[in-house]
C-alpha positions as CSV (number, residue, x, y, z in Angstrom):
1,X,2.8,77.1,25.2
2,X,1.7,73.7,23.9
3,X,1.1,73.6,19.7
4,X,-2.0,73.4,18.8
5,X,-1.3,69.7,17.8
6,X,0.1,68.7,21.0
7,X,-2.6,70.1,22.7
8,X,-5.5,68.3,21.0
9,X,-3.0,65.1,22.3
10,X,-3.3,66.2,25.4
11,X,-7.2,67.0,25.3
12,X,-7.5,63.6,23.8
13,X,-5.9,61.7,26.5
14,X,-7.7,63.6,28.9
15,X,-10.8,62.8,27.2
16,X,-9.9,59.0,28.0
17,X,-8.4,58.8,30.8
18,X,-9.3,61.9,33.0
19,X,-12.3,60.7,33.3
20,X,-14.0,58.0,36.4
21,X,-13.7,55.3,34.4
22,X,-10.5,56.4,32.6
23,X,-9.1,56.7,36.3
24,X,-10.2,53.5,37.1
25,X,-8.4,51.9,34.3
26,X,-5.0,53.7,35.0
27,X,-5.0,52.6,38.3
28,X,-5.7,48.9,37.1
29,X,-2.7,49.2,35.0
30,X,-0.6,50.1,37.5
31,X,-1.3,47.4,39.7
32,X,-1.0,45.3,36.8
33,X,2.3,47.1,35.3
34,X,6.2,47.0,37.1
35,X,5.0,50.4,37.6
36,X,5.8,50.6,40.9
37,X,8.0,47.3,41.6
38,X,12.0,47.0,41.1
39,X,12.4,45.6,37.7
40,X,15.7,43.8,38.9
41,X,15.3,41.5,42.6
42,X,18.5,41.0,44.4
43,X,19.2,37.6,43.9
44,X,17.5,36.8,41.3
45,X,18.8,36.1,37.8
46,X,18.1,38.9,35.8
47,X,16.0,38.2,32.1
48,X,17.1,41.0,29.6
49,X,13.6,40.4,27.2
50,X,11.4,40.7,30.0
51,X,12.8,43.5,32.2
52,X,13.0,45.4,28.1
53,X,9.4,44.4,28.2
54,X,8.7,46.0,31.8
55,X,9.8,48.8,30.9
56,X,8.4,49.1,28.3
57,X,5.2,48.7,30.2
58,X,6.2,51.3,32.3
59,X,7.1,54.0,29.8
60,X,3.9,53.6,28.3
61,X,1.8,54.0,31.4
62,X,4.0,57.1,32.7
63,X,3.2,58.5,29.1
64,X,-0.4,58.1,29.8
65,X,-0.4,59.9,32.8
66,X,2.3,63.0,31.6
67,X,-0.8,63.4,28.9
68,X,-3.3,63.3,31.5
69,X,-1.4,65.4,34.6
70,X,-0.8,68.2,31.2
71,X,-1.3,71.7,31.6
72,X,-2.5,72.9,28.8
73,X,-0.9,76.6,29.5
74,X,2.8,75.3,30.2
75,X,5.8,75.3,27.7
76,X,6.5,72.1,25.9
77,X,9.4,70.3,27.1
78,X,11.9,69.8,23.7
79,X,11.3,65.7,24.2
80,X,7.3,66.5,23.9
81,X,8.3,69.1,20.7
82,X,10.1,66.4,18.9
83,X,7.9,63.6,19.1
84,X,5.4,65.7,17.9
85,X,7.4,66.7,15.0
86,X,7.7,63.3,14.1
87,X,3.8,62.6,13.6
């Protein structure tokens, strides 16, 4: 089972993104986000700072949708429990 903290996370994200227009907006940023590109081209010279930074990206919007694809019911993984503990 979720904590009670990580689940008003969860109902928050939901809240924002679960929504038509929060939908909407997630699926923007994945056209707009590496999200579903190669971050490394064969051939191509590969930059360190940006494919940090595309990642990055794409962390962030996976994150969003872990939040929003939640079940509120299910056990915690033990990554979810410690970055809770560290709010």
């Amino acid at each position: 089972m979720l904590t009670p903290k990580q689940k008003a996370i969860v109902t928050a994200y939901k809240r924002c993104f679960a929504t038509e227009d929060g939908l909407e907006v997630l699926k923007d940023l994945k056209r707009w986000t590496i999200l579903n590109r190669p971050g490394i081209l064969a051939g191509q010279p590969i930059d360190k700072d940006r494919l940090l930074f595309d990642e990055a990206q794409r962390m962030l919007i996976l994150y969003i949708l872990s939040k929003v694809e939640a079940n509120l019911d299910e056990t915690p993984t033990e990554a979810e429990t410690q970055e809770t503990q560290r709010w």
